[in-house]
N, C-alpha and C positions, 0 to 999 in steps of 0.2 A: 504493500500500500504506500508506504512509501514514497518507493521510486516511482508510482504510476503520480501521485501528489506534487510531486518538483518538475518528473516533466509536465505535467499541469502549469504548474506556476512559471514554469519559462514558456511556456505557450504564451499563457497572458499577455507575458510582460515584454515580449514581440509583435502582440499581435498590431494589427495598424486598419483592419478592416473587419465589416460584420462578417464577412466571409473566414479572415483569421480567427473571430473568436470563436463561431460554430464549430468549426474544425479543432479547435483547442479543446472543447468539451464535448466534442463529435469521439474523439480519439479516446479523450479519459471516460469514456460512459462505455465503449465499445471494448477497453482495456479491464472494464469490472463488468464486464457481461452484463450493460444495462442498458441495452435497447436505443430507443430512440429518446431525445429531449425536446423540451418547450422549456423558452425562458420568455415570459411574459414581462413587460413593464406597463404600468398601467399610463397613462396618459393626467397632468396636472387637471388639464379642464375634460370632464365625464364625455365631452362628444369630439373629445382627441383620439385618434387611431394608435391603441399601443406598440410598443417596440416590441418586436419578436422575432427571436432567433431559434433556429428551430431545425429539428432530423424528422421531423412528422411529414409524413405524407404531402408534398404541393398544394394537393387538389383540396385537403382539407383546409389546411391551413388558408389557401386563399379565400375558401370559403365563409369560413371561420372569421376573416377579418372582413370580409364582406358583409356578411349578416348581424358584426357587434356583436358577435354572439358572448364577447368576454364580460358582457355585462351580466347574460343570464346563465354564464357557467357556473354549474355547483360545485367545482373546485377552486375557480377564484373566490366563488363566495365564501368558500370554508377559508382560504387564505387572507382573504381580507380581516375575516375575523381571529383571526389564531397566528401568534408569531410562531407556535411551533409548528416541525415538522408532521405528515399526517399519512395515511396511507387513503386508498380508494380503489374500490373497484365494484362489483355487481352489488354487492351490500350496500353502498354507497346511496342508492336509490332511496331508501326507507325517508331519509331527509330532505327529499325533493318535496318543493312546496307549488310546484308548478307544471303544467303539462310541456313546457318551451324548455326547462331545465328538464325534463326528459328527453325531449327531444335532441338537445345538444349532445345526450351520452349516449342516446340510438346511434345517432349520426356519428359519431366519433368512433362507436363500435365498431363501424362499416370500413373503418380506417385502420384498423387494427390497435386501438389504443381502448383498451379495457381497464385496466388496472395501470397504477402507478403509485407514487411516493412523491409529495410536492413539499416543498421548501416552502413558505413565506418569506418573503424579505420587508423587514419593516425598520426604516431606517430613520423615520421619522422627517422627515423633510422632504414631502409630497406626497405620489401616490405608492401604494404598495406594488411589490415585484413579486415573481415564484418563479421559482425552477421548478420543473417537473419530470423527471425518469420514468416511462411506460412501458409496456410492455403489453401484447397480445393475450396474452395469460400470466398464470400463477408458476414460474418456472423457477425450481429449485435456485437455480444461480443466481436471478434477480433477488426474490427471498433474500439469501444468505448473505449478499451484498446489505442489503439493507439493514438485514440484524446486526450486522457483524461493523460498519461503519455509516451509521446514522449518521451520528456526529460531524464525523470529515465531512462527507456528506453535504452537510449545514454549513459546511464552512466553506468549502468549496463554492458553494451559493453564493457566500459573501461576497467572496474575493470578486467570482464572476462578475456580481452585479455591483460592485466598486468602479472595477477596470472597466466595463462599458458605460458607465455612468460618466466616469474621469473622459475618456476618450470621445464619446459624445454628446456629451452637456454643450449645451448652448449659453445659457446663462450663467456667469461667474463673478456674480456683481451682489454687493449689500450697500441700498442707498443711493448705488452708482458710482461706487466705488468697486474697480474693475480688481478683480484677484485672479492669480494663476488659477487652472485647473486644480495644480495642487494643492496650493495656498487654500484653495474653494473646499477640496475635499479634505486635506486634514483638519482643519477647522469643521467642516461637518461632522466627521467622525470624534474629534474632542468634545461635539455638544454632545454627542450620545455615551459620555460619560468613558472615554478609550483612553489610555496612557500614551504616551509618545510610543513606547513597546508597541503597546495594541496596535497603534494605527500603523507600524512599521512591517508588521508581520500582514495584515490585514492586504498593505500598498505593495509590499514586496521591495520595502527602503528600509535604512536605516534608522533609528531612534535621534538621531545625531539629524538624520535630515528632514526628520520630521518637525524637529525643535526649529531646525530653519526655517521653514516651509510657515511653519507658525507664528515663529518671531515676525518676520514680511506684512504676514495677514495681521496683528496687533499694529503693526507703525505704519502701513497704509490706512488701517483702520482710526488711528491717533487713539488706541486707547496704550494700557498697560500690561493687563494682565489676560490670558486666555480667557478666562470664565468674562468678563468685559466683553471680549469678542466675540465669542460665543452669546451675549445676551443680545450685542446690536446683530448676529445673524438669522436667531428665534426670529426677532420684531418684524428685519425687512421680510424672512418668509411668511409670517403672519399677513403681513400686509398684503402679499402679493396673493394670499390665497382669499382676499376678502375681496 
């Protein structure tokens, strides 16, 4: 596990396109015998078209973004609600509250995505993301993956939706005050309570460059102290979601 986790992580931290990232967790999902993936981002405004990188089926998938169906999916719904990991598949039904949330998991049958294991990602600063691992059925390998490294797993999540986050965010500004990408994201990831460590292992940087990355973000900012920078970053994303 391992070695399949670092070649992971130099994927990432090469990659330069959504076709580099797919490929980067195309390879480590296919190296743990887990089928195909959906990594979902949901969109800031509810009638934005999310991000989705994805080994599912074309024909689905265009479909899927065609009909918004991400609104009425009963996996994003279960993700929206739950920062934890969760599993799904024909059991999964009992909790439908609608005949369209049936219909999205008929339809997805017909794609061979049955069962799977989704990730939440909840990062606190917009909309929620998931990763999803599926699989056609219930196959011993997928299984023992899943018991056996949850966790990584979740983590792996993370990193994912960090590095495409960092790589194509649009907005890098608090107040209108322009910051790096990175400046943008270690300062995000310090509101959610992360040590310089954390966010170093999380970015695949050093602690040493994270302190940089941060110090920048504080004296563009004109305050002093991170939790300071971190309060004027809460406000302007407050604002911009009102």
């Amino acid at each position: 596990m391992h070695r399949v986790f670092q070649n992971f992580i130099d994927l990432l931290s090469t990659a330069e396109s959504l076709q580099d990232f797919s490929k980067a967790m195309a390879d480590t999902a296919t190296a743990l015998d887990l089928s195909c993936f959906a990594y979902l981002a949901l969109h800031r405004a509810k009638s934005g078209k999310p991000r989705l990188i994805s080994t599912y089926p074309s024909r689905w998938t265009a479909h899927y973004l065609r009909r918004d169906y991400q609104i009425i999916d009963p996996v994003i719904g279960e993700a929206l609600q739950t920062p934890e990991p969760f599993r799904w598949g024909v059991d999964f039904r009992s909790g439908f509250t609608s005949m369209a949330q049936q219909q999205v998991f008929d339809e997805a049958a017909q794609f061979g995505i049955r069962f799977g294991f989704t990730v939440p990602i909840h990062d606190g600063h917009g909309p929620v993301a998931a990763l999803t691992f599926a699989a056609d059925e219930r196959r011993p390998p997928f299984e023992k993956c899943i018991n056996s490294h949850g966790r990584v797993l979740q983590l792996m999540a993370m990193y994912f939706h960090a590095h495409v986050r960092r790589k194509f965010a649009i907005e890098h500004d608090v107040y209108g005050i322009r910051l790096s990408p990175r400046e943008f994201e270690c300062l995000e990831w310090a509101s959610q309570g992360k040590s310089a460590w954390e966010i170093g292992c999380i970015l695949g940087i050093s602690r040493n460059t994270v302190a940089y990355y941060l110090e920048n973000a504080k004296e563009k900012l004109g305050v002093r102290t991170v939790v300071q920078a971190v309060t004027r970053l809460a406000a302007a994303n407050k604002e911009k979601q009102n």
